[in-house]
C-alpha positions in Angstrom: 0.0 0.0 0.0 1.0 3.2 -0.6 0.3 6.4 2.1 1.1 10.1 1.2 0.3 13.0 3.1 -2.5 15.0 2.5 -4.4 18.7 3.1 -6.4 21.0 1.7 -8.4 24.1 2.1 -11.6 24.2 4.1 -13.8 27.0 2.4 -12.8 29.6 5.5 -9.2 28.4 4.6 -8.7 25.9 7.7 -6.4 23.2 6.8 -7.6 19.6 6.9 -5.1 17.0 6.5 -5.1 13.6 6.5 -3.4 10.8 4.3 -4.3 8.9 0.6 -3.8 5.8 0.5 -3.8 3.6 -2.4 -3.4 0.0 -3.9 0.7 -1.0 -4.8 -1.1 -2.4 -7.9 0.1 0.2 -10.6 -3.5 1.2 -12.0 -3.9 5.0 -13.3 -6.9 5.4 -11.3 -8.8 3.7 -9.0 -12.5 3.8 -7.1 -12.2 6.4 -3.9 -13.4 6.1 -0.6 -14.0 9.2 1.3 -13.5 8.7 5.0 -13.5 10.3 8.0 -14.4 10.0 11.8 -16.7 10.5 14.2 -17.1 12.8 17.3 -14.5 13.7 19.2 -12.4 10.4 17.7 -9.0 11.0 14.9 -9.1 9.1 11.7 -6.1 7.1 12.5 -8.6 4.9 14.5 -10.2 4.1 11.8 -6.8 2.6 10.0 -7.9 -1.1 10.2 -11.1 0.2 8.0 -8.4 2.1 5.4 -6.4 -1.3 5.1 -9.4 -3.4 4.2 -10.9 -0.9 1.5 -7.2 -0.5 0.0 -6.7 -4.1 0.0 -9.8 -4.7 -2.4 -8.8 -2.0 -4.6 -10.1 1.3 -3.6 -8.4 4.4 -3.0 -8.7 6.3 0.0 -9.0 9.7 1.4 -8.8 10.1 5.0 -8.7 13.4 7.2 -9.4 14.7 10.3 -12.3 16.9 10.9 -11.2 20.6 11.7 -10.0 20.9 15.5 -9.0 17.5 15.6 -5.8 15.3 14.9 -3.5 16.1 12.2 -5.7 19.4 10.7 -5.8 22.5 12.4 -8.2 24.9 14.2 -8.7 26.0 17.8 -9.7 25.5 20.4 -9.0 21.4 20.5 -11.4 18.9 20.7 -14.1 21.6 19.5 -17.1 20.0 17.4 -19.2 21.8 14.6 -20.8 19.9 13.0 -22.1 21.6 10.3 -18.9 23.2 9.4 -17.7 19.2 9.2 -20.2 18.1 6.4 -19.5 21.5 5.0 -15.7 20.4 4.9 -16.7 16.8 3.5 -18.6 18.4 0.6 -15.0 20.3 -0.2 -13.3 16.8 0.3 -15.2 15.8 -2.8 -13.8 18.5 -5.1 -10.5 17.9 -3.4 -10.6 14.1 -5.0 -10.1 15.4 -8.2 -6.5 16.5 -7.4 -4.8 13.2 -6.7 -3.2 11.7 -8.9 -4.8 7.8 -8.7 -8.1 8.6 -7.5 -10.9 8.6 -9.9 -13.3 11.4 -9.0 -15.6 10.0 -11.4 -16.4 6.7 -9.2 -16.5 8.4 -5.0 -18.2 6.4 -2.3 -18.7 8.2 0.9 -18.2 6.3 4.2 -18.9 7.6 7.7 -19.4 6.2 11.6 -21.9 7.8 14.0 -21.2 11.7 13.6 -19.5 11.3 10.4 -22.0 8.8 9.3 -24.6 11.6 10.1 -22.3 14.0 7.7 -22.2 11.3 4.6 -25.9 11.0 4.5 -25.8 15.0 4.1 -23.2 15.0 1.9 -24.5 11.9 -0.3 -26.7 14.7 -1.7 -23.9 15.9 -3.7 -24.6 14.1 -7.9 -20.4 13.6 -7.8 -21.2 11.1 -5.2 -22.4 7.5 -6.0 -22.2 5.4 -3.3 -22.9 6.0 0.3 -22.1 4.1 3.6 -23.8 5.2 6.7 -22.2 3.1 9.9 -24.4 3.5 13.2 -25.4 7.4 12.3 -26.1 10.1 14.3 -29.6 11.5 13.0 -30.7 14.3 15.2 -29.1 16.0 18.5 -32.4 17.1 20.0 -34.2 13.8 19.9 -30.8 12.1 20.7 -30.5 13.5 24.4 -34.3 13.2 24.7 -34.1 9.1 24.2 -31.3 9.3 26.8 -32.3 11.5 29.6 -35.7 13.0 28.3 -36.7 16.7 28.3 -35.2 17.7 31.7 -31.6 16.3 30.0 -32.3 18.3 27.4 -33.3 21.3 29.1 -29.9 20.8 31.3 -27.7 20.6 28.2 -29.1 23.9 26.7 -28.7 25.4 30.0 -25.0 24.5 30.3 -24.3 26.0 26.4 -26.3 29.1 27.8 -23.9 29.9 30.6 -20.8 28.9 28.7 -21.5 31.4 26.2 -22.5 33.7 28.5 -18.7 33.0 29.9 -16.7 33.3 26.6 -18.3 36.6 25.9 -17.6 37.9 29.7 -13.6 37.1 28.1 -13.7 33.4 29.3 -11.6 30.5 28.1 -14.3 28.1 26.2 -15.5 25.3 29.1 -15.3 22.1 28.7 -16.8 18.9 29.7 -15.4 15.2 30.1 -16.3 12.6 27.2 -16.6 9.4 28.9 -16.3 7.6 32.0 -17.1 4.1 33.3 -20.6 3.7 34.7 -18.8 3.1 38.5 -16.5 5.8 38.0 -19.4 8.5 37.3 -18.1 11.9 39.0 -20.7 14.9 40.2 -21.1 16.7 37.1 -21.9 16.1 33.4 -20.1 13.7 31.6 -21.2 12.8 27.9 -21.4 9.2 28.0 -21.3 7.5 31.1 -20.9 3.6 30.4 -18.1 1.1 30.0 -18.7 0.4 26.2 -17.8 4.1 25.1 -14.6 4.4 27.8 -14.2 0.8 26.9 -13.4 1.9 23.1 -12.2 5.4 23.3 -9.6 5.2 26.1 -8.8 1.7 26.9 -9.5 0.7 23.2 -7.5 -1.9 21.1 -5.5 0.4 19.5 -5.5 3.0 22.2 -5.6 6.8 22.0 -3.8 8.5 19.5 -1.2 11.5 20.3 -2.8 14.3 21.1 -6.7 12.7 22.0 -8.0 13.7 25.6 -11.3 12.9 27.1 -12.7 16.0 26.9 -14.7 18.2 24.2 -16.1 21.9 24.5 -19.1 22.9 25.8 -19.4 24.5 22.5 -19.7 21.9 20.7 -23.1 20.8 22.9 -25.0 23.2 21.4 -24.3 22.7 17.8 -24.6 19.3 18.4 -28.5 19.8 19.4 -29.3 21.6 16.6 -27.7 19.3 14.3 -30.4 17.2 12.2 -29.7 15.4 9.2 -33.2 14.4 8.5 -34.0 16.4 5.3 -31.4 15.6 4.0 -32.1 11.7 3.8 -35.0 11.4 1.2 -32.3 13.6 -1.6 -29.7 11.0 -1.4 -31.6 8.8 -4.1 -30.6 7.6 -7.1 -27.7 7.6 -5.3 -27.3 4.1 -3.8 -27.6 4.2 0.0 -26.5 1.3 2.9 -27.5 2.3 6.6 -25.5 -0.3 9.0 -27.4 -0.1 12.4 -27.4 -2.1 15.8 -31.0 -3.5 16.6 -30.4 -1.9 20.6 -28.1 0.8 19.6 -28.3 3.6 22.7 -25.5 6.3 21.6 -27.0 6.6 17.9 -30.7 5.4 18.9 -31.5 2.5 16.7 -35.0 3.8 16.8 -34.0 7.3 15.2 -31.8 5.5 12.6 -34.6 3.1 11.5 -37.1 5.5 10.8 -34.2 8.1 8.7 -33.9 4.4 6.7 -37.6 4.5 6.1 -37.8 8.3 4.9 -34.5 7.2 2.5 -35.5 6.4 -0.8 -34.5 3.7 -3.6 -31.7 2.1 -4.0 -31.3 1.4 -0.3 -30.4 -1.5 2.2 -30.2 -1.9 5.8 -28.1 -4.3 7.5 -28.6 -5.0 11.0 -25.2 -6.2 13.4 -25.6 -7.2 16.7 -23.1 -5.5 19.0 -23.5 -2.1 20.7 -22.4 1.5 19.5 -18.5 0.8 19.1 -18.9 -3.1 18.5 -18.9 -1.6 14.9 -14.9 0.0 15.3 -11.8 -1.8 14.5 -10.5 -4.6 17.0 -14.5 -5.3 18.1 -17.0 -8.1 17.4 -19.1 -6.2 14.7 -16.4 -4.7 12.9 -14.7 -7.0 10.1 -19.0 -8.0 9.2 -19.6 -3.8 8.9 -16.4 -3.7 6.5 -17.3 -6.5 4.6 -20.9 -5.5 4.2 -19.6 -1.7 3.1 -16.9 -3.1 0.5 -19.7 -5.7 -0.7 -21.8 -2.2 -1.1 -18.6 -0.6 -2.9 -18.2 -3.2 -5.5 -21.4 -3.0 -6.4 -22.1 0.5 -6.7 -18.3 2.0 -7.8 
């Protein structure tokens, strides 16, 4: 295989870099992938993923979201995510200046917040295939299946008072990402259980250079406005696969079944048992995800 470094140009001139990586195989062009992660993760957790696609053929375009890993923007660990589909949708037009990759033939893959982003990007014609893993589908509804209204209501409250902060000349808050379940300290933490901590600190490939378990209170807010709903029933004729947990309780299987419904032809669902990060490199769920996404791939690039 063959890696090379990679940037470009977000549209408010941010710098996004990530790597290509294609097939030792000597072809002039090849099928691309567009990949990326999801929140608060880097893309070099997602390597295992990269491997498989490239080893079937594909080229592959892999960055980190702004404020994250290798690209740049401050402060750290600060989530937008409309500025990230936003950046996704100039990914596409970046394909087009590698050498190898074929901008003609681009599959879009994405996992939980980034597989929200894919299913708004997959709008775009220069994209004909599209692999949603466990998505994100709306913030709002999101923190009502976990805590209901008053979780909700204390969410907003904390994004009030933060913002409130920063323009009183603050430093942007922030708040931990996970913890396990018996570890749980006074205060908000975003997702209190074993399986995320399991995976994001103590995970099989542990935390890149640079991660810490922590994201801006920022980044709350945006994330409770974000809804990719309308997006969904544009996506067609472009091909669509949704890969979803039946009991799912980060993405809420229940959300991501009824965006499948409002999706129109050509679309599959494939159902995995596992929970939310079952579905990531080193788990039970994930080799069966890749294969099911490279079967999807084939097909469709």
């Amino acid at each position: 295989m063959l890696k090379q470094d990679f940037e470009f140009a977000a549209e408010d001139g941010t710098l996004l870099r990530g790597h290509v990586h294609l097939p030792d195989d000597g072809a002039a062009s090849r099928p691309t992938i567009l990949l990326t992660h999801g929140f608060t993760a880097w893309v070099s957790m997602l390597e295992p993923v990269v491997n498989a696609f490239v080893a079937e053929g594909f080229g592959v375009l892999a960055y980190d979201h702004r404020n994250h890993g290798l690209s740049d923007g401050t402060p750290r660990i600060d989530v937008d995510p409309v500025a990230q589909y936003r950046d996704l949708v100039v990914a596409i037009s970046a394909v087009a200046t590698v050498p190898g990759l074929d901008a003609e033939r681009i599959g879009l893959w994405g996992t939980s917040f980034a597989g929200a982003h894919v299913l708004a990007a997959g709008t775009d014609p220069r994209v004909k295939a599209v692999v949603s893993q466990i998505p994100f589908i709306a913030g709002a509804d999101t923190i009502k299946e976990h805590g209901g209204a008053p979780a909700l209501a204390v969410m907003t409250k904390m994004v009030r008072d933060d913002r409130a902060a920063t323009l009183g000349g603050a430093e942007p808050g922030r708040v931990p990402l996970t913890c396990r379940l018996a570890d749980r300290p006074e205060g908000f933490v975003m997702f209190p259980d074993d399986d995320t901590y399991d995976y994001m600190v103590d995970g099989p490939y542990g935390s890149p250079e640079g991660w810490e378990n922590s994201f801006t209170i920022a980044s709350l807010g945006r994330m409770i406005d974000y809804d990719v709903r309308p997006f969904i029933s544009r996506i067609s004729p472009t091909p669509l696969m949704i890969l979803a947990a039946p009991h799912d309780t980060s993405t809420p299987s229940r959300l991501i079944l009824e965006a499948y419904q409002s999706a129109l032809e050509p679309k599959e669902l494939v159902l995995l048992e596992g929970s939310h990060h079952d579905f990531y490199p080193g788990r039970p769920a994930s080799e069966s995800a890749t294969a099911e996404a490279l079967r999807w791939f084939k097909t469709h690039l």
